[in-house]
C-alpha positions, 0 to 999 in steps of 0.5 A: 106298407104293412101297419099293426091295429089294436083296437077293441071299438068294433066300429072304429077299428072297421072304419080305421081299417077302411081308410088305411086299406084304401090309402095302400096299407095291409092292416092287421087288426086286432081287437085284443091286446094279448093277442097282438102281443102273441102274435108280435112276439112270434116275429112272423110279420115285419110292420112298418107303423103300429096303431095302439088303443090304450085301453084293451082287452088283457095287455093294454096298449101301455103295455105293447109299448113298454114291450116293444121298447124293452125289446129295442124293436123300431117301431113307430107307435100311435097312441088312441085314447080317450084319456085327454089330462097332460099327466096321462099323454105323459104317461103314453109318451113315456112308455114307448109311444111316437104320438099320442092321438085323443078320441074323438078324431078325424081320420084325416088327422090320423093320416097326417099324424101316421105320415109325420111318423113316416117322415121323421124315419131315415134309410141306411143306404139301399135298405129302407128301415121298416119305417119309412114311407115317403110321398114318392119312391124312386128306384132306378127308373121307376117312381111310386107315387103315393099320393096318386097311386101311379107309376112312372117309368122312365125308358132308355130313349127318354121317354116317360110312361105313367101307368095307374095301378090298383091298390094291390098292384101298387103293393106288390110293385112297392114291395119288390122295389124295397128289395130290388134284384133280390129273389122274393119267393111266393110265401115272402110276398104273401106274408108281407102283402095279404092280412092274417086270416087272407087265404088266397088261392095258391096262384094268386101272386103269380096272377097278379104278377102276371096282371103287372106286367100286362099293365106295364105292356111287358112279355114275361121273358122281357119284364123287369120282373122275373120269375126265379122257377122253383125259386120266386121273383126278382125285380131286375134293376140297373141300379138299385140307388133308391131315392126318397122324396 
């Protein structure tokens, strides 16, 4: 899952940042608002949650909202702020926000706060909106476990294997799963999984991929993950009912 970060406070920007990586999320963390309204307004990155400060340099976060909403883009938004007086989380709700979260906080605040937002999004048939992102992810015989980070994969005989997976295995097993039996080339994969200002070398994803499968015990002429040569890579699924709970 991919989350937006708009946050001057060098300090807790970082320690924001921490937290989410650690919890699976790619942040892109901005430390002004007139940069993140830039690059927001190219269309490059599709984001499934975004963290505003209220205060920043050049376009505040009230502004970002007010941006987003007048554009009917779905994105839930988390308000920071400092500002704690009713007549002002009036006035963040009322430009676009989702919540509305008062500094000082604990971060286990936050990330409960975050997967409400999740939770209150919906799906329309096999296409998750942006927003959705559930405790568990179920795609024909594989299920994502949030909370642990573990796949489980059920076999043709019945039997089920539980596998652990490092955070980015985690991601890019969780990306092809949101568009299972669709080709995804190299630089889709790489835009949605790796943070602006991430170069990686040019075989990354293949290496990755490749760690994958031998995690999952696979050849590649066998993987459920196949390589499209010239093309990219498509997660081949029986079905692609996807099942949220």
């Amino acid at each position: 899952m991919r989350l937006i970060l708009v946050e001057d406070e060098a300090d807790l920007g970082a320690a924001i940042k921490q937290v989410l990586s650690h919890e699976a999320y790619i942040v892109d963390w901005f430390l002004d608002g007139t940069q993140a309204w830039q690059y927001l307004e190219t269309g490059w990155t599709e984001y499934t949650l975004a963290i505003f400060d209220w205060m920043l340099p050049g376009v505040s976060g009230i502004e970002l909202c007010k941006w987003l909403r007048e554009r009917q883009l779905i994105l839930p938004v988390l308000m920071l702020t400092a500002k704690d007086r009713m007549e002002e989380k009036i006035i963040g709700l009322d430009s676009g926000a989702d919540d509305y979260l008062v500094k000082p906080f604990d971060m286990a605040e936050l990330l409960a706060r975050l997967r409400a937002l999740q939770r209150r999004a919906s799906y329309v048939g096999a296409t998750l909106t942006p927003q959705v992102k559930p405790r568990r992810l179920q795609v024909g015989c594989l299920t994502l476990n949030y909370s642990t980070h573990e796949l489980t994969r059920q076999y043709c005989h019945g039997e089920n294997r539980v596998f652990s997976l490092t955070v980015k295995e985690f991601q890019l097993l969780e990306y092809f799963m949101r568009h299972p039996n669709q080709i995804v080339s190299r630089d889709q994969i790489i835009n949605q999984l790796w943070e602006i200002g991430a170069e990686p070398i040019s075989n990354v994803v293949a290496a990755q991929i490749r760690l994958l499968r031998r995690k999952l015990g696979e050849e590649d002429s066998e993987s459920l993950i196949e390589t499209i040569y010239g093309v990219g890579y498509r997660l081949n699924i029986h079905t692609a009912d996807i099942l949220l709970t």
